[in-house]
C-alpha positions as CSV (number, residue, x, y, z in Angstrom):
1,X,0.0,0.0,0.0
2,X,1.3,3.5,-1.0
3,X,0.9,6.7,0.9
4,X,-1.3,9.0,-0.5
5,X,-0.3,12.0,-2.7
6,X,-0.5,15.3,-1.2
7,X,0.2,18.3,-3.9
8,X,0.9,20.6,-1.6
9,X,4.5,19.1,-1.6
10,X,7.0,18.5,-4.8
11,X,10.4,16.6,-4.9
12,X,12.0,20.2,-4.2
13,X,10.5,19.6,-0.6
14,X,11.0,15.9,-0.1
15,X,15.1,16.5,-0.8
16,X,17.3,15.6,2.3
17,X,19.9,17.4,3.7
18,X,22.8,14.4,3.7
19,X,22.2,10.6,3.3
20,X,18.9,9.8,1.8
21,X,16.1,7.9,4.3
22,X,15.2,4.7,3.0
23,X,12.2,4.9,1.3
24,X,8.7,3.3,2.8
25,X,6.0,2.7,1.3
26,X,3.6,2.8,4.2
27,X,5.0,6.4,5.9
28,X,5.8,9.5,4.0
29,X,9.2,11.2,4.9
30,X,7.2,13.6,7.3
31,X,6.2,10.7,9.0
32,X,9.6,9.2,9.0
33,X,11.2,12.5,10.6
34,X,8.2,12.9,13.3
35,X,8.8,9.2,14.9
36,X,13.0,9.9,14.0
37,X,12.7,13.1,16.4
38,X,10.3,11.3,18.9
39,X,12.7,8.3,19.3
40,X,16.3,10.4,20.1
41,X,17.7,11.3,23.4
42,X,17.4,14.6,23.0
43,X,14.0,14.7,22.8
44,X,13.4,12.7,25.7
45,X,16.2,15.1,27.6
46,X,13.2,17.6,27.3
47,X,11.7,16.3,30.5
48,X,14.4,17.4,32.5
49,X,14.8,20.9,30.8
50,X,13.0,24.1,32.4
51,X,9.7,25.4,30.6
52,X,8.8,28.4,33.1
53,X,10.1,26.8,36.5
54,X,12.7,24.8,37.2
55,X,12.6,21.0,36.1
56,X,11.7,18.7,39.4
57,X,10.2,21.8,41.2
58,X,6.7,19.8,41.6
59,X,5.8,17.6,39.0
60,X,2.7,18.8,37.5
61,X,4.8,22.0,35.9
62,X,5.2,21.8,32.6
63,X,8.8,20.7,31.1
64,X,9.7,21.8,27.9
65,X,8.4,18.5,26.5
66,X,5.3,18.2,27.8
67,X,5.3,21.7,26.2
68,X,6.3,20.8,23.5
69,X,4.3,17.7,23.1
70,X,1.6,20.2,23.3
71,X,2.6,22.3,20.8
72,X,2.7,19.7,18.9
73,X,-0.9,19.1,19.5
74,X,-2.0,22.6,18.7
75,X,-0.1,22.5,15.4
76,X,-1.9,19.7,14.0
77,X,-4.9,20.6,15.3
78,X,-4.4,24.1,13.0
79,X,-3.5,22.0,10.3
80,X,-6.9,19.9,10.7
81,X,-8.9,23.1,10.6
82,X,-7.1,25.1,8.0
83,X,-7.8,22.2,6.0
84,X,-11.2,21.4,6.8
85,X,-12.1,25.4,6.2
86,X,-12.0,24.6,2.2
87,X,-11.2,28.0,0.6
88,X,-7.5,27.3,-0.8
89,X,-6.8,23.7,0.6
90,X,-8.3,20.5,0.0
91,X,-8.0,16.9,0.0
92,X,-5.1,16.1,-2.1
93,X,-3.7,19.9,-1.8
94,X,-3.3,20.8,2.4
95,X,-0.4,21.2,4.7
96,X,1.2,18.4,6.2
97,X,0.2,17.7,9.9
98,X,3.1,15.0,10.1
99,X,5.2,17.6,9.0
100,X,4.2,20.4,11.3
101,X,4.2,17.8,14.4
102,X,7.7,17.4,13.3
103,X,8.8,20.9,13.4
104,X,6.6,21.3,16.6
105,X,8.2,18.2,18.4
106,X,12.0,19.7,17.5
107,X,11.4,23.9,17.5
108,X,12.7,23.6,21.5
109,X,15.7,20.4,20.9
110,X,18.4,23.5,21.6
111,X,17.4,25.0,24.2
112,X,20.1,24.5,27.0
113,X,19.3,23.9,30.5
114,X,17.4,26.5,32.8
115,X,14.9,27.9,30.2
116,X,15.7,31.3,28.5
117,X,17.8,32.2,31.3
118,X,20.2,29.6,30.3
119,X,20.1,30.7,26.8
120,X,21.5,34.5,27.8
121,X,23.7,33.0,29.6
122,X,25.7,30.5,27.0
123,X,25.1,33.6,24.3
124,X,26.7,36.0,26.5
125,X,29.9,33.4,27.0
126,X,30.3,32.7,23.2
127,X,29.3,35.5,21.6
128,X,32.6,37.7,22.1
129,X,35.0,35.4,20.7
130,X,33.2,31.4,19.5
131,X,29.9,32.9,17.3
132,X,27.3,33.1,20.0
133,X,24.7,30.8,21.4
134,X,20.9,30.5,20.1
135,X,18.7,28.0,21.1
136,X,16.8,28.1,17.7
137,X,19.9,27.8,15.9
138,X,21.3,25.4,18.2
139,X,18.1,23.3,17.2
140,X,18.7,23.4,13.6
141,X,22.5,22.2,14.4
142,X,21.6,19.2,16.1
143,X,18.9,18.3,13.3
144,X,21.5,18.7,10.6
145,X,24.9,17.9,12.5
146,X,25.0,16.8,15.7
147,X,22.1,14.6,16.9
148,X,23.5,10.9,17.0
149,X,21.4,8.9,14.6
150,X,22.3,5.5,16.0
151,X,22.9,4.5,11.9
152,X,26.6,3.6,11.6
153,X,27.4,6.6,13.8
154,X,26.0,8.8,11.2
155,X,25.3,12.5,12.8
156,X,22.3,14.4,12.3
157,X,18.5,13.8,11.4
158,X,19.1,14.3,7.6
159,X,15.9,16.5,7.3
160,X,14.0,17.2,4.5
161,X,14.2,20.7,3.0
162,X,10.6,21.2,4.1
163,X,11.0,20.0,8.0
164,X,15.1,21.9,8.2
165,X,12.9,25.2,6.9
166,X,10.2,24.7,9.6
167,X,13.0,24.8,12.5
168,X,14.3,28.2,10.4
169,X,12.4,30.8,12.5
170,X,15.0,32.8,12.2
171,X,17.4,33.0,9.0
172,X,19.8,36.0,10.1
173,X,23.9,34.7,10.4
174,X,24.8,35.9,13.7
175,X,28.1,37.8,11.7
176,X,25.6,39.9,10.0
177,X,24.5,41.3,13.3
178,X,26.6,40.5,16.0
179,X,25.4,43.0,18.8
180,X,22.1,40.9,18.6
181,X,21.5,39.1,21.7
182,X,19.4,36.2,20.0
183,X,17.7,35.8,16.6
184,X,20.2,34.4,14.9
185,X,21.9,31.1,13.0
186,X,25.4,30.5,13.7
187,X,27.6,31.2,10.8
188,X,29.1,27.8,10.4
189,X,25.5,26.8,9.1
190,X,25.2,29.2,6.1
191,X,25.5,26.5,4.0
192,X,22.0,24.9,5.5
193,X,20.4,28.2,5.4
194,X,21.4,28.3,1.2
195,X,20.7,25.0,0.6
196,X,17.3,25.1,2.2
197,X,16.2,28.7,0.2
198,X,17.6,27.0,-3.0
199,X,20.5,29.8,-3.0
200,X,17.9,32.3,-3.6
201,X,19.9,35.8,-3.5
202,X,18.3,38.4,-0.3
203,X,17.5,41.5,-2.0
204,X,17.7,45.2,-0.3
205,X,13.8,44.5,0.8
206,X,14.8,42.2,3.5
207,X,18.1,43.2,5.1
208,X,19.3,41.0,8.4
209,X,17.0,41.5,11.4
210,X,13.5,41.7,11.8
211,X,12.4,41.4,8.0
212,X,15.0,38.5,6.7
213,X,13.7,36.4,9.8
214,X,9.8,37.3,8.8
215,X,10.6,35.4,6.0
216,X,8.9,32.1,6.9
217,X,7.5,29.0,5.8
218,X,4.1,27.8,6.1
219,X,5.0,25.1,8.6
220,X,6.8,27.2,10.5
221,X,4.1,29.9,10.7
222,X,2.1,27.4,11.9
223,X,4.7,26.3,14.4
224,X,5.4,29.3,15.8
225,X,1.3,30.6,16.6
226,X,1.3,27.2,18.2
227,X,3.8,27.9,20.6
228,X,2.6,31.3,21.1
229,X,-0.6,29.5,22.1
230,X,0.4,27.1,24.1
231,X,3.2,29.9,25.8
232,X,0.4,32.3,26.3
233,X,-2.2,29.8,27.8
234,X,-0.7,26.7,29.1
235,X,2.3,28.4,30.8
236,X,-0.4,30.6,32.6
237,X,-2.4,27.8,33.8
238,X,1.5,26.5,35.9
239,X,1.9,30.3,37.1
240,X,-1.5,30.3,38.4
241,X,-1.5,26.5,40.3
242,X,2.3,27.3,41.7
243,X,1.0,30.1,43.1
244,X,2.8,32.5,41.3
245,X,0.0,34.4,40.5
246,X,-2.5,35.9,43.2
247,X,-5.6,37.4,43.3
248,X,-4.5,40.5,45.2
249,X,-1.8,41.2,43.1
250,X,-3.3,41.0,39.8
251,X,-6.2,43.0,40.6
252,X,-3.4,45.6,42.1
253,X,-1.3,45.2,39.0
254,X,-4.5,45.8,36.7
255,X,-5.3,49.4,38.5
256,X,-2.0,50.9,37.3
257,X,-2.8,49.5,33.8
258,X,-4.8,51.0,30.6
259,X,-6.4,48.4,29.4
260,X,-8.5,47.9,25.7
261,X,-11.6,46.1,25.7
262,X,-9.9,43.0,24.5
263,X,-7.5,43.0,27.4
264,X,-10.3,43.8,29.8
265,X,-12.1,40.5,29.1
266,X,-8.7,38.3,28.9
267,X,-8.1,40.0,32.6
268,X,-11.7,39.1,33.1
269,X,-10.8,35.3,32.1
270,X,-7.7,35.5,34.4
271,X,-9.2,36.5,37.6
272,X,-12.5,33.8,37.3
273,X,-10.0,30.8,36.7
274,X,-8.0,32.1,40.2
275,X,-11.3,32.2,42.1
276,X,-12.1,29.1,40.2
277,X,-8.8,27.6,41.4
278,X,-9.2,25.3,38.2
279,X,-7.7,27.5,35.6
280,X,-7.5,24.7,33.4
281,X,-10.9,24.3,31.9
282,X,-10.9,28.3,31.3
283,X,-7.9,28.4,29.6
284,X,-8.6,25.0,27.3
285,X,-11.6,26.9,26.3
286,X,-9.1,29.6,24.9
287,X,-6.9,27.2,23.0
288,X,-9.7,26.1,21.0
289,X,-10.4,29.9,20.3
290,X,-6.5,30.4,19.1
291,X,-6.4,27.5,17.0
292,X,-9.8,29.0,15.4
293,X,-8.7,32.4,15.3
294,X,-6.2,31.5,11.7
295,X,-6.7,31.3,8.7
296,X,-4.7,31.4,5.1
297,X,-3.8,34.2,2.5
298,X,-1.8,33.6,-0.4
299,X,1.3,35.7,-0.8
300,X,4.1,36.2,-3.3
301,X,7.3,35.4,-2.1
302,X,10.8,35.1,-3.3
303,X,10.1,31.3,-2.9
304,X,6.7,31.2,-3.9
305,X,7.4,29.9,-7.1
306,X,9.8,27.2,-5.9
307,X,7.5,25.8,-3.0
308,X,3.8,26.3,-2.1
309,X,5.5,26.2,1.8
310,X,6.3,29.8,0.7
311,X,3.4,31.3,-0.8
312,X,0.9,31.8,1.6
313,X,0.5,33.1,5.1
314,X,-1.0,32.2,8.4
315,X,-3.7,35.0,9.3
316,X,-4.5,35.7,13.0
317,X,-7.5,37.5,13.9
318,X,-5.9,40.6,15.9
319,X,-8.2,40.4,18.8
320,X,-6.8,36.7,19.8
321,X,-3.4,37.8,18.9
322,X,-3.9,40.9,21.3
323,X,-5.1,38.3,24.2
324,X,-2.2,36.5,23.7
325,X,0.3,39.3,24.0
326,X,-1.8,40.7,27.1
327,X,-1.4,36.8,28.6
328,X,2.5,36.8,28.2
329,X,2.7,40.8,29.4
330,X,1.2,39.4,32.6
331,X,3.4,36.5,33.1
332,X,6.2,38.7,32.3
333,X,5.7,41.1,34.5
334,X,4.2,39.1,37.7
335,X,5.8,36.0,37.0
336,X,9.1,35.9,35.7
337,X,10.4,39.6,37.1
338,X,9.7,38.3,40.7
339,X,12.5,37.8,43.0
340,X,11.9,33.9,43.4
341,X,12.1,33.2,39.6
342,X,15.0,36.0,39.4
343,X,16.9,34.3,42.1
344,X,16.6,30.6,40.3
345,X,17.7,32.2,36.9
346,X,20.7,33.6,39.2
347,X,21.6,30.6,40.5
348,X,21.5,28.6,37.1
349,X,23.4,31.6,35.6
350,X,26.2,31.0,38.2
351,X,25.9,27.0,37.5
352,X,26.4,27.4,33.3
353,X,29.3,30.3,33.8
354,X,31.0,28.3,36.2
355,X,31.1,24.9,34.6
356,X,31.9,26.8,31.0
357,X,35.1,28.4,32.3
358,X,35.7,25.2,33.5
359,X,35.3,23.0,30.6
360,X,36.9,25.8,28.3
361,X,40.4,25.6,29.8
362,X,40.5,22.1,28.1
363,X,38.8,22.9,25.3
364,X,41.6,25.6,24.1
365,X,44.3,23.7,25.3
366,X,43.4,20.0,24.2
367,X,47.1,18.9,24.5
368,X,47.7,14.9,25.0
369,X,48.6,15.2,28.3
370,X,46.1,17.9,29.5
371,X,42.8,16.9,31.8
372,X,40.0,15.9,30.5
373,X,36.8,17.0,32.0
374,X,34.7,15.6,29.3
375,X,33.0,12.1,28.1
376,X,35.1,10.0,25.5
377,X,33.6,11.0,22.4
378,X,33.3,15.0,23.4
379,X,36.9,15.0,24.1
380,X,38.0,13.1,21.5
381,X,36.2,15.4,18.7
382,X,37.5,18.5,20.5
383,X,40.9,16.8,20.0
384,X,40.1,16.2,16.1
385,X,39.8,20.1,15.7
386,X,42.0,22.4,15.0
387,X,39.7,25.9,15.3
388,X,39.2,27.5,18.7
389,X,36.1,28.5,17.6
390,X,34.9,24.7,16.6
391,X,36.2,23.0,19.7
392,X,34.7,25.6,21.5
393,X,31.3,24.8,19.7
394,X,31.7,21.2,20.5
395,X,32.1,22.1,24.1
396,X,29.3,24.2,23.6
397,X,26.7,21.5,22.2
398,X,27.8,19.1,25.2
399,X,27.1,21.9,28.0
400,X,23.6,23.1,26.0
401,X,22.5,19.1,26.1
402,X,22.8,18.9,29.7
403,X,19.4,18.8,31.8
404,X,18.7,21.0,34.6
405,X,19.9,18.2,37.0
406,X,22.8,16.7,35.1
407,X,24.1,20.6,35.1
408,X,23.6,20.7,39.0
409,X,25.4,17.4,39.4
410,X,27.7,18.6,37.3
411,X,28.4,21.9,39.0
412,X,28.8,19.7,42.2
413,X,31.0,17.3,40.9
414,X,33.5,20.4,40.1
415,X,33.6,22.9,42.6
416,X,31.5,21.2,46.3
417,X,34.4,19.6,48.0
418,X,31.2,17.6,49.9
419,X,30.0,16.2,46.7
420,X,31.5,13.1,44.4
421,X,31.3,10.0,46.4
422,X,31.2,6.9,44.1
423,X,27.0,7.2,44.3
424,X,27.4,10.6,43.9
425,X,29.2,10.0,40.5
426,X,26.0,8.8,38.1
């Protein structure tokens, strides 16, 4: 039995980046690179990794991959309704749901240990001298270079052009603008970034910045509205059940605020799910409304011609959008500016700096005889290299893997005399 044919997609899409998949008859290469992301360690590292709180604080807060199993969710669920709306998609013509599962299951692979925080952090340590730190480019690294396959030690996911596009939210080399503090795709990967836009030339009309990383596919359109949603909603629901977020002090906050209608009724929404103290059923409500609230417009692009991935875009209805923006202002401003989440972000800022100085003295000077502080195969690649810059990546990639506990133990292991019994060791 043969998959069936979906128009939407031509060979241009379906090319891989590297060795070719083997072909199936029974899954389409979408399907292939969903269950291929689903099955590596790095996704399942994601459970360990910080979302809004720390990882292991209580266990109903959300992880970054239960967030981004959910966004996974709410991406396919777009996809179900975009297609079912009828006006330019159909039954042999629609966007890929395996596809956009895919992307949504991968867009947060890169992020490094302690949430955004932890991202500043490894940006601010490599972006004077080793090409900065991203956690969306760090994703498209490990999906094109560094994620171990498990297939003769082959590296990398080999993605299609299609799925390495959806991870491109952002398609600005960080040389191009290196005072920016994220935003960015490391150098080394310009040769993704042209291979994946076909080598198509960036004209005047979208200079590095905010318009070249505009420039988005489909998928990734899609994508990135699902995470909003799922940022915007589900994160609330954890601020609100950890107590982060009080009755008494969003009422207070809301008095010094100016508020449109539409923000009115989210704060409306907000305070009846804290009475409620089951904010979960209001805010599921408003997921449904997101997904909903989109709909498609074609548009000419300067790869519209090459891939229908690049000629349309994802409409939102600017009232939802609005809510959404008023949802994360709130968590912003009560949530993570607090002192509690400011001192955790502290502490996990002192934990990455630490341990990077630490791991970089080898990493510069990998001589024979020098210490290793690093796993067989880590050192043994920084070894093979003869750039500063590329062993420094290396070192990099390892530290950005970690999880929020393996970075503690870590941490421990180096620099708490009372720490690194034999049990102590795993």
């Amino acid at each position: 039995m043969n998959v069936a044919r979906n128009s939407f997609y031509q060979p241009f899409d379906t090319e891989i980046w590297g060795k070719e998949l083997r072909p199936d008859p029974l899954r389409t290469p979408f399907e292939q690179e969903r269950d291929r992301v689903i099955y590596t360690a790095a996704f399942r590292r994601l459970q360990a990794k910080t979302q809004v709180f720390l990882s292991g604080e209580y266990d109903f807060y959300r992880t970054r991959l239960t967030h981004s199993i959910e966004v996974a969710q709410i991406g396919r669920s777009i996809c179900q309704y975009l297609k079912r709306r009828g006006d330019l998609l159909g039954e042999d013509f629609f966007i890929d749901p395996d596809l956009v599962e895919a992307i949504c299951l991968a867009h947060d692979l890169g992020h490094p240990p302690f949430g955004h925080a932890g991202e500043r952090t490894l940006h601010r340590l490599m972006a004077r001298d080793f090409g900065g730190f991203e956690g969306n480019a760090q994703s498209l690294r490990m999906i094109t270079r560094t994620i171990f396959s498990g297939d003769s030690g082959r590296r990398g996911l080999n993605p299609t052009r299609a799925f390495a596009d959806g991870i491109l939210k952002y398609k600005t080399l960080f040389g191009e603008l290196p005072d920016a503090p994220n935003h960015y795709l490391y150098d080394s990967d310009a040769e993704i970034l042209s291979w994946v836009l076909d080598d198509i030339p960036w004209p005047i009309a979208l200079p590095p910045g905010k318009a070249r990383n505009s420039f988005r596919s489909i998928e990734c359109q899609i994508m990135d509205w699902a995470d909003d949603t799922a940022y915007s909603l589900n994160d609330l629901v954890d601020c609100i059940n950890g107590g982060f977020l009080r009755l008494e002090a969003v009422e207070k906050w809301a008095e010094t605020q100016t508020l449109t209608p539409v923000q009115t009724a989210g704060l409306e929404i907000l305070i009846k799910a804290i009475r409620s103290r089951r904010p979960e059923p209001a805010f599921g409500r408003r997921v449904g409304a997101y997904i909903r609230a989109v709909h498609l417009s074609r548009n000419d692009t300067l790869m519209a011609a090459k891939t229908n991935r690049h000629a349309f875009t994802l409409e939102i209805a600017p009232e939802i959008r609005d809510e959404a923006e008023f949802f994360k202002r709130i968590a912003r401003e009560l949530v993570f500016r607090s002192p509690q989440i400011r001192q955790l972000e502290h502490k996990g800022d002192r934990i990455l700096e630490q341990t990077f100085k630490a791991f970089l003295d080898f990493t510069l000077n990998p001589a024979p005889s020098a210490l290793s502080l690093f796993p067989t195969g880590v050192e043994n690649t920084i070894r093979s290299l003869e750039s500063a810059a590329e062993r420094a990546r290396v070192m990099c990639d390892y530290l950005a893997g970690m999880t929020d506990g393996f970075a503690i133990r870590s941490y421990k292991r180096l620099f708490d005399p009372d720490f690194g019994s034999l049990a102590e060791i795993q």
